[in-house]
Residue, then its C-alpha position, 0 to 999 in steps of 0.5 A: x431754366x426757371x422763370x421769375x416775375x416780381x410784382x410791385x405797385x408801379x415797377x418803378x423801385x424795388x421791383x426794378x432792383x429785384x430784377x437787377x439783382x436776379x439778372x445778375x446773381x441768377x446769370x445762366x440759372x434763371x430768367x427774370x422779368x419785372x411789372x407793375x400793376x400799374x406802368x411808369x418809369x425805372x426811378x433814377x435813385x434806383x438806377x443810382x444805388x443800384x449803380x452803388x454796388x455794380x448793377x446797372x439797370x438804366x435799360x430795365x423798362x417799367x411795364x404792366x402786369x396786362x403784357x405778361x402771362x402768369x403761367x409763363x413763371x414758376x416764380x412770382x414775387x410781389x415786393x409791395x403787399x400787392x399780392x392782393x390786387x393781382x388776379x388769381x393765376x398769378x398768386x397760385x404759381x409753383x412760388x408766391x412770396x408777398x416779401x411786403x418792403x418799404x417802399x423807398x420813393x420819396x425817401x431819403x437815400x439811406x432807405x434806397x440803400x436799405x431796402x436794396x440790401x434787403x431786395x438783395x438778400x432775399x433774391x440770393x435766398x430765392x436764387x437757393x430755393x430755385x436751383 
């Protein structure tokens, strides 16, 4: 089974959805875990348009990159352009994709909603080159 770690400055938005996303379409294909360079908290409108379409996150934890290992992942997916910021073994993994989304904090729900289509998309494109 393939392993996958999304990367976003504070693992609060749009790592969060990836990682619903993956845990939901990838069931049985992949396992999925997501961090942030920095912890804080899964934002409720995240929770909220996530909610939208049949994905619940409200149990997903915002956790720092320092609790994982990168060669603990065949896939490493920075959603913010963070790529740059993270140590070397995480960006020389088997897959390293900087997909660089808007970040929806502070924005209205029409980006939310947006940006998770696009989270989505890319996640069902990702789960096609893993399997």
């Amino acid at each position: 089974m393939k392993k996958v770690m999304f990367v976003c400055k504070r693992n609060s938005c749009r790592s969060q959805m990836a990682e619903g996303f993956t845990r939901h379409l990838g069931a049985g294909q992949v396992e999925v875990h997501s961090c942030g360079l920095e912890a804080s908290r899964v934002h409720p409108t995240a929770i909220e348009v996530m909610q939208e379409v049949g994905i619940d996150i409200t149990d997903q934890t915002s956790d720092p990159l320092s609790n994982f290992q990168a060669e603990d992942y065949d896939a490493v997916i920075s959603l913010c352009g963070c790529g740059v910021n993270l140590p070397p073994d995480w960006v020389s993994q088997e897959i390293f994709e900087d997909w660089q989304l808007d970040d929806p904090d502070g924005q209205p729900l029409e980006t939310f909603r947006r940006v998770r289509d696009e989270v989505r998309d890319r996640v069902k494109h990702l789960l096609e080159i893993l399997s």
